[in-house]
C-alpha positions as CSV (number, residue, x, y, z in Angstrom):
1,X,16.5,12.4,17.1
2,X,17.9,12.0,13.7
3,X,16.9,14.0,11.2
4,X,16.0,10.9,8.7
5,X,14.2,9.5,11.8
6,X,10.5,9.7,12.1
7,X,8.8,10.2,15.2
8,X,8.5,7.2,17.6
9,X,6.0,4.6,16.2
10,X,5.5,0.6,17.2
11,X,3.8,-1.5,14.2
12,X,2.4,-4.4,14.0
13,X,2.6,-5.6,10.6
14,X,0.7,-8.5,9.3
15,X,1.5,-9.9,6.2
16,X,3.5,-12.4,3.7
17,X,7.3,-13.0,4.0
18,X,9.5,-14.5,1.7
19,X,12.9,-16.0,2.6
20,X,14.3,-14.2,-1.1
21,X,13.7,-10.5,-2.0
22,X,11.6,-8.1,-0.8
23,X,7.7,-8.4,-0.5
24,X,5.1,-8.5,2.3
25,X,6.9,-8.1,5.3
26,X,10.2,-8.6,4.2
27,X,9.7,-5.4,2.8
28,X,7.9,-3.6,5.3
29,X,10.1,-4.4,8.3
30,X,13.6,-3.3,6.8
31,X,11.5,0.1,5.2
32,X,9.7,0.9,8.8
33,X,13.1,0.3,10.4
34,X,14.8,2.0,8.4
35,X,13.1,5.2,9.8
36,X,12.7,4.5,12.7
37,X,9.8,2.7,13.8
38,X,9.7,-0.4,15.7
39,X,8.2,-3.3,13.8
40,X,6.3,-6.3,15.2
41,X,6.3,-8.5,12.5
42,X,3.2,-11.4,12.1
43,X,3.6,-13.5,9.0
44,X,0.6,-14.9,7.5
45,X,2.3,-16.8,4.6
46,X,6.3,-18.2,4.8
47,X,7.3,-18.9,1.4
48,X,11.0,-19.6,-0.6
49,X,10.1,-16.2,-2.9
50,X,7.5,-14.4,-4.3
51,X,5.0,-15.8,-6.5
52,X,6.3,-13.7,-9.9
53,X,8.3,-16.9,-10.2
54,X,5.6,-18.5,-10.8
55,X,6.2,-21.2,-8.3
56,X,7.8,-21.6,-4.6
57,X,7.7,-23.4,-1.5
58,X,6.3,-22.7,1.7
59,X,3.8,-22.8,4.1
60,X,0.4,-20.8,4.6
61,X,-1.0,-20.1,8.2
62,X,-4.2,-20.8,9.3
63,X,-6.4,-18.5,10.8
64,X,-6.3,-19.9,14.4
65,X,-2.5,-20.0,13.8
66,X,-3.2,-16.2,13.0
67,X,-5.0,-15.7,16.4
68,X,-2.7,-17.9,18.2
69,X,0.5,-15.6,17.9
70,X,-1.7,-12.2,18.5
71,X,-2.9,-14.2,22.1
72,X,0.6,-14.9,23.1
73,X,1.4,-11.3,22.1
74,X,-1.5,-10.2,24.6
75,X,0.1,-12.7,27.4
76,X,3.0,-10.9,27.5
77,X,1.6,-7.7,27.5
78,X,2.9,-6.8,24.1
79,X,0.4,-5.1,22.3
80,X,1.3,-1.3,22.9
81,X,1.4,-0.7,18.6
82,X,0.8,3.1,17.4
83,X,-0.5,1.7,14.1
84,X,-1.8,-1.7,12.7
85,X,-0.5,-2.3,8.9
86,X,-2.5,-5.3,7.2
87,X,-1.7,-6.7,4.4
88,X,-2.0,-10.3,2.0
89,X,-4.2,-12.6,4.2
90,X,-4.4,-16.4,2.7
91,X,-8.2,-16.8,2.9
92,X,-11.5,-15.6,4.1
93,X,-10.8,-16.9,7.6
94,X,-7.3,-15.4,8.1
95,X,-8.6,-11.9,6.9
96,X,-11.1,-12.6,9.5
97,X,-8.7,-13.4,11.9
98,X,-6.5,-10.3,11.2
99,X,-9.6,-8.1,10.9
100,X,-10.2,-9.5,15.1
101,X,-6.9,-8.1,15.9
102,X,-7.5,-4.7,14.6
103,X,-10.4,-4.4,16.0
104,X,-8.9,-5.7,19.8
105,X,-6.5,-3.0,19.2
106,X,-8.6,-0.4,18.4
107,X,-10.7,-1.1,21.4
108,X,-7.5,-1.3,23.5
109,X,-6.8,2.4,22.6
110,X,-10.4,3.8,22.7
111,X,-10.1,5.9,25.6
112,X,-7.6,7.6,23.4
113,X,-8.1,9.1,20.5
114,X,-5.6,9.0,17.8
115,X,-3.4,6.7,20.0
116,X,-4.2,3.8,17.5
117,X,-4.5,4.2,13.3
118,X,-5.2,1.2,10.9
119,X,-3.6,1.1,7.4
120,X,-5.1,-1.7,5.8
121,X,-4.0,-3.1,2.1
122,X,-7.1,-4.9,0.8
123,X,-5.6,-7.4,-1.4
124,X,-7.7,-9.1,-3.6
125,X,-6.3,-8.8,-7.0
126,X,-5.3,-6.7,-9.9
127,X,-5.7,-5.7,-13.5
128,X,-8.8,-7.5,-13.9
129,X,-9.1,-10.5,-12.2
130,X,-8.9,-11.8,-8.6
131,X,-6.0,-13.3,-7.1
132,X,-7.6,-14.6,-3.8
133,X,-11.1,-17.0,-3.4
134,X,-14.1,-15.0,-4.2
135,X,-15.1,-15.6,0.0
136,X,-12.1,-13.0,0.5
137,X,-14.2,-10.1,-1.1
138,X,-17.5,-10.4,1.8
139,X,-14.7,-10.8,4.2
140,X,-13.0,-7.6,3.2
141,X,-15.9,-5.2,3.0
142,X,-17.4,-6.7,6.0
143,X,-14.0,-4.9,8.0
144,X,-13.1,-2.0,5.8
145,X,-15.4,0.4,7.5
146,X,-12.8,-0.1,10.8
147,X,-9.6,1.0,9.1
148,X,-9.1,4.5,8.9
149,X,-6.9,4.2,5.9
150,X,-7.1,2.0,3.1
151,X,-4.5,1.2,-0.2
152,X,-6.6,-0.7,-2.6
153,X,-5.5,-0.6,-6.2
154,X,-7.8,0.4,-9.4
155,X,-9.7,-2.8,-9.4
156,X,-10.1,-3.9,-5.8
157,X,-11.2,0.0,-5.5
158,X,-14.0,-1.4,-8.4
159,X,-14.8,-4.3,-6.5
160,X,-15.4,-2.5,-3.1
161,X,-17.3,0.4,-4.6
162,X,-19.0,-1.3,-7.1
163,X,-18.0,1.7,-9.9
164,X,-16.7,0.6,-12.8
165,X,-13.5,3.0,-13.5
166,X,-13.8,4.1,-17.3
167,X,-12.7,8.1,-16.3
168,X,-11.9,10.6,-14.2
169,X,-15.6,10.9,-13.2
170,X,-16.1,7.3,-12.6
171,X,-12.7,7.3,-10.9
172,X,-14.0,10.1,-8.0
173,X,-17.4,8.2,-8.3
174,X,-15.9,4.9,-6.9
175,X,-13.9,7.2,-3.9
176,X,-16.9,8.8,-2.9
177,X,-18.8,5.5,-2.5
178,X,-16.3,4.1,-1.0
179,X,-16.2,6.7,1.6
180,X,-19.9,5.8,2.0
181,X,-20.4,2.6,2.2
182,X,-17.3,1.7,4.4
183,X,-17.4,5.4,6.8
184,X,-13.4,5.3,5.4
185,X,-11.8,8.6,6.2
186,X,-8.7,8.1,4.3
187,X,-8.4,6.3,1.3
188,X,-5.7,6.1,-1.3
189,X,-5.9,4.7,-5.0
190,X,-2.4,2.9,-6.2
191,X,-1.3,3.4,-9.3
192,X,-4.4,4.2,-12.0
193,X,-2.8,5.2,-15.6
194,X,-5.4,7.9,-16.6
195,X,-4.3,7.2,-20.2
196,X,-6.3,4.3,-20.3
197,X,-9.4,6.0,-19.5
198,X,-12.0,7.5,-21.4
199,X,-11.0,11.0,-21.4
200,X,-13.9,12.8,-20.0
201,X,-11.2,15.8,-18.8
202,X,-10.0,18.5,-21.3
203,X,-6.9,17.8,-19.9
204,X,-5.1,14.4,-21.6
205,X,-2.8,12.3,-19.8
206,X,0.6,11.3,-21.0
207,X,1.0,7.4,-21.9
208,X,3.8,7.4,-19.3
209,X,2.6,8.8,-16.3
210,X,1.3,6.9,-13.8
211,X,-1.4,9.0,-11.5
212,X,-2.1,8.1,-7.5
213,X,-5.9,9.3,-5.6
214,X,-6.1,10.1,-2.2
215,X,-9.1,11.8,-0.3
216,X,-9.4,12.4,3.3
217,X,-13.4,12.8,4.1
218,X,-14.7,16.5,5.6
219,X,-16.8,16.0,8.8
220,X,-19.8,16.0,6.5
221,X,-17.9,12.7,4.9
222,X,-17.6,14.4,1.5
223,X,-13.9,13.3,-0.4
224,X,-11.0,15.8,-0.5
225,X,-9.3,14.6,-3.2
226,X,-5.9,15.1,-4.6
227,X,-3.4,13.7,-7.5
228,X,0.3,12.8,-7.9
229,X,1.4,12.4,-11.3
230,X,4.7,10.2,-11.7
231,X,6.5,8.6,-14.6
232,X,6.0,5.3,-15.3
233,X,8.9,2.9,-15.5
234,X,9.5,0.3,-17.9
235,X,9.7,-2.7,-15.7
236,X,7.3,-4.9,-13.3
237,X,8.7,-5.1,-9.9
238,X,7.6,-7.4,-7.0
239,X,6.6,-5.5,-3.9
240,X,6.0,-1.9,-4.5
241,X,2.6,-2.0,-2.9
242,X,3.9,-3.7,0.2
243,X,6.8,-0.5,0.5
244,X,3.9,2.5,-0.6
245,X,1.9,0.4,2.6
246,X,5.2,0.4,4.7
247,X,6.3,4.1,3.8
248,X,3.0,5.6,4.2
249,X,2.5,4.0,7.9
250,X,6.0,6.2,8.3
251,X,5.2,9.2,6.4
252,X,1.7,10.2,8.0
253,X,3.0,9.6,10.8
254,X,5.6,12.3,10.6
255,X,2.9,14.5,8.9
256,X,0.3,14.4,11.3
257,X,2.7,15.0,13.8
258,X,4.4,18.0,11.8
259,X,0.6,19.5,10.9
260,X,-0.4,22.9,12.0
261,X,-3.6,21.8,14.2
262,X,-2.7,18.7,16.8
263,X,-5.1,16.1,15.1
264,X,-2.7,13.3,16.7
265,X,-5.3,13.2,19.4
266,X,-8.2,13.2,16.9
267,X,-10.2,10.2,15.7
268,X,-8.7,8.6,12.2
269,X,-6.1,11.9,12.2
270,X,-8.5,13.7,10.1
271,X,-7.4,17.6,9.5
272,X,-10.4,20.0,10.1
273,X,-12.5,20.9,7.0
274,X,-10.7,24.1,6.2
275,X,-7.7,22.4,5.4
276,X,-7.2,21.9,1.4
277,X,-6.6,19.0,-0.1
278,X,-3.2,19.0,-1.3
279,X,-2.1,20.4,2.3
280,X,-3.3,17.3,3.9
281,X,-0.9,14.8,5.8
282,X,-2.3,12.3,4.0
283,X,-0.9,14.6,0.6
284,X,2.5,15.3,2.5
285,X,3.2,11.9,3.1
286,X,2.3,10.5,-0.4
287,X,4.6,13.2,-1.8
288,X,7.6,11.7,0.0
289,X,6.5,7.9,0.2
290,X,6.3,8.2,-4.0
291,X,9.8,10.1,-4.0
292,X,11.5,7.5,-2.3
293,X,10.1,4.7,-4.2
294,X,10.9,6.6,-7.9
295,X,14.3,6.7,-6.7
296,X,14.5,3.3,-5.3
297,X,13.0,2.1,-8.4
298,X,15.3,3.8,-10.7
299,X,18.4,2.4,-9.1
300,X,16.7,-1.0,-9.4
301,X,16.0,-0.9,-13.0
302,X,19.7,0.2,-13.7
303,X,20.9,-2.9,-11.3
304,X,18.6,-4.9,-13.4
305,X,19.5,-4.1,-16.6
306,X,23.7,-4.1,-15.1
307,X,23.0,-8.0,-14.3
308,X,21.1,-9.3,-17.4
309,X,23.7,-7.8,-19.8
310,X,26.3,-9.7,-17.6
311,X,24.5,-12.5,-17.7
312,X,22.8,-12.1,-21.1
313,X,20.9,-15.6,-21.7
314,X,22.4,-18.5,-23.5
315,X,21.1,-21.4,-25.1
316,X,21.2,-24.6,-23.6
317,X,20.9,-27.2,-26.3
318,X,19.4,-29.8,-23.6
319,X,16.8,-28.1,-22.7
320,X,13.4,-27.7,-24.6
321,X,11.7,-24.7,-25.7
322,X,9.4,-24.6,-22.8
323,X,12.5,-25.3,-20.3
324,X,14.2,-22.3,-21.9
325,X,11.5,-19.9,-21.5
326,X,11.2,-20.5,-17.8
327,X,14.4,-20.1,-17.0
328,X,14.5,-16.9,-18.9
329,X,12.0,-15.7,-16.9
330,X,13.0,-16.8,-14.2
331,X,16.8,-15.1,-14.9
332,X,14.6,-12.1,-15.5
333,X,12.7,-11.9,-12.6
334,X,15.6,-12.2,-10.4
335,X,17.4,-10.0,-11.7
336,X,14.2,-7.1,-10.8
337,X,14.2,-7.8,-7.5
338,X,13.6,-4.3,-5.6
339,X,17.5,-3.1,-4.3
340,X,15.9,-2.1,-1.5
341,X,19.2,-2.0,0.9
342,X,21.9,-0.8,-1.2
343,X,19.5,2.2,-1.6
344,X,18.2,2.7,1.7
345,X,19.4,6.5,1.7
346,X,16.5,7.3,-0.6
347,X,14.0,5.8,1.7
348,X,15.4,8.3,4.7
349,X,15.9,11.2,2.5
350,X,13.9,11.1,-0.4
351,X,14.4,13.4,-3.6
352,X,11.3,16.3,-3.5
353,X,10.6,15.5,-7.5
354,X,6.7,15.9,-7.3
355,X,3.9,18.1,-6.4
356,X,-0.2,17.1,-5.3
357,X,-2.6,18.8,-7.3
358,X,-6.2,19.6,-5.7
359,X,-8.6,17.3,-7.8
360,X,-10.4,19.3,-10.4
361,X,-14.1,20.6,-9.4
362,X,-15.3,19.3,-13.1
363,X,-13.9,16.0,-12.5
364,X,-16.0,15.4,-9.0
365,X,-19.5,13.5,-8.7
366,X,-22.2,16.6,-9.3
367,X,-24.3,15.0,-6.9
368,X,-24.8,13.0,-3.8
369,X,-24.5,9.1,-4.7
């Protein structure tokens, strides 16, 4: 096998797809592919583009449409996945419906353990507000506790914990409830800036650093917790949780099967309780997944900036102030769309650029919540 290649893995992958750029599925499949896995690929949306253009055409599916494809997958005998990746589900129902396929899958593999693993992306909303009905939040937290790892961002990790993140207390606070409530074992936190926290660490955090949380639970179902500092980049880009999702299905996979203790035929791959933090798989395969992406992204932004200056914006005397705007925006957006193919070699061989850091004592919950 190919160095690049990790080892053997069938997903299904539920998600959006777009017919332009890279987001939902579109990006998942070609990043999974690309290293190796074999992707099943159920759409729950079908649209022209993403929605950063602020509009597009398309179709959603409807839960029974949803169930539909997963049956004539089970006709056919067809439902020998390693791993489950969910993602963007339309409404309550369809999240419903996906969260029934998980579930038949991990029943499928129960005389197994560790045969089946279920990444799931609760996507809900982000930086303050919902995205999605407010009937997709019951539907979520009734099926999180069935995932054995979950990608939520800063505020959907608020809304399923209940935690209000103002610092690096509260941030550990809302990890350890959710490991609580839901019986998660992994969980990781996208993307929280520390710097706009209330410092409650001695330790400040640079304005241009953007910090990741993970925690695998001990067999007691207390957080081991560690941090991966990046730099932020100067540019909002369409799909980067759909390839962290996509590359972390990959990378714990090659980590769990690279660990020093066989926990591939453990429940949930959880490492035994003497295993630090920052020598998890889960911690492995963040370090890579986020080393790939930085580079990715990089190229992107230089590709971006390349195509506006060759196309710099001109004024078009019949169209109205309004008119203009748009299509500046919508030049703009374009022109960040994630060159995820031209720069596929980062995504087999990423760049070693960062290190996990075991979470601070001081900055953990001092009692049980």
């Amino acid at each position: 096998m190919s160095e690049s290649l990790v080892p053997d893995t069938r997903v299904l992958a539920v998600a959006s797809h777009v017919v332009y750029g890279h987001v939902g599925n579109s990006m998942a499949t070609f990043a999974l592919q690309s290293l190796g896995c074999e992707v099943a690929a159920l759409n729950t949306v079908n649209f022209s583009n993403h929605l950063g253009y602020r509009q597009a055409k398309g179709t959603r599916l409807t839960a029974p449409e949803i169930t539909d494809l997963y049956e004539g997958l089970c006709q056919s005998h067809l439902t020998d996945f390693d791993v489950l990746l969910s993602g963007y589900a339309p409404s309550a129902a369809a999240v419903e419906a996906v969260g029934a396929i998980g579930i038949d899958l991990q029943q499928k593999a129960q005389k197994n353990p560790g045969s089946f693993f279920w990444v799931l992306d609760p996507v809900m909303g982000d930086q303050g507000r919902l995205y999605v009905n407010d009937d997709v939040v019951p539907a979520y937290k009734k099926l999180i506790h069935h995932a054995d790892l979950i990608l939520p961002n800063q505020f959907e990790a608020e809304v399923l914990s209940g935690v209000e993140i103002t610092s690096l207390s509260t941030l550990a606070k809302a990890i350890t409830e959710i490991h609580r409530i839901y019986s998660v074992p992994h969980i990781i936190i996208t993307s929280v800036q520390l710097s706009k926290l209330s410092q409650s660490s001695s330790t400040p955090s640079p304005q241009d650093l953007l910090t990741i949380i993970g925690s695998t639970t001990r067999s007691d179902g207390s957080p081991r917790l560690f941090r991966i500092d990046v730099p932020a980049l100067d540019c909002f880009f369409s799909g980067t949780g759909d390839m962290f999702a996509a590359l972390t299905v990959a990378r714990l996979r090659e980590a769990v099967a690279n660990s020093d203790v066989d926990i591939s035929i453990t429940q949930s791959w959880v490492s035994p309780d003497d295993v630090p933090a920052t020598d998890l798989p889960l911690a492995k395969a963040t370090l890579k997944v986020l080393s790939s992406m930085h580079s990715v992204l990089e190229k992107t932004m230089l590709a971006r900036d390349a195509e506006l200056s060759a196309n710099s914006s001109v004024e078009n005397g019949k169209l109205n102030a309004d008119e203009q705007q748009k299509q500046e925006h919508l030049r703009r957006t374009k022109a960040a769309e994630i060159r995820l193919v031209r720069n596929v070699r980062f995504l087999r061989e990423p760049l070693e650029q960062f290190t996990a850091q075991e979470w601070a004592k001081e900055d953990l919950p001092t009692q049980n919540i």
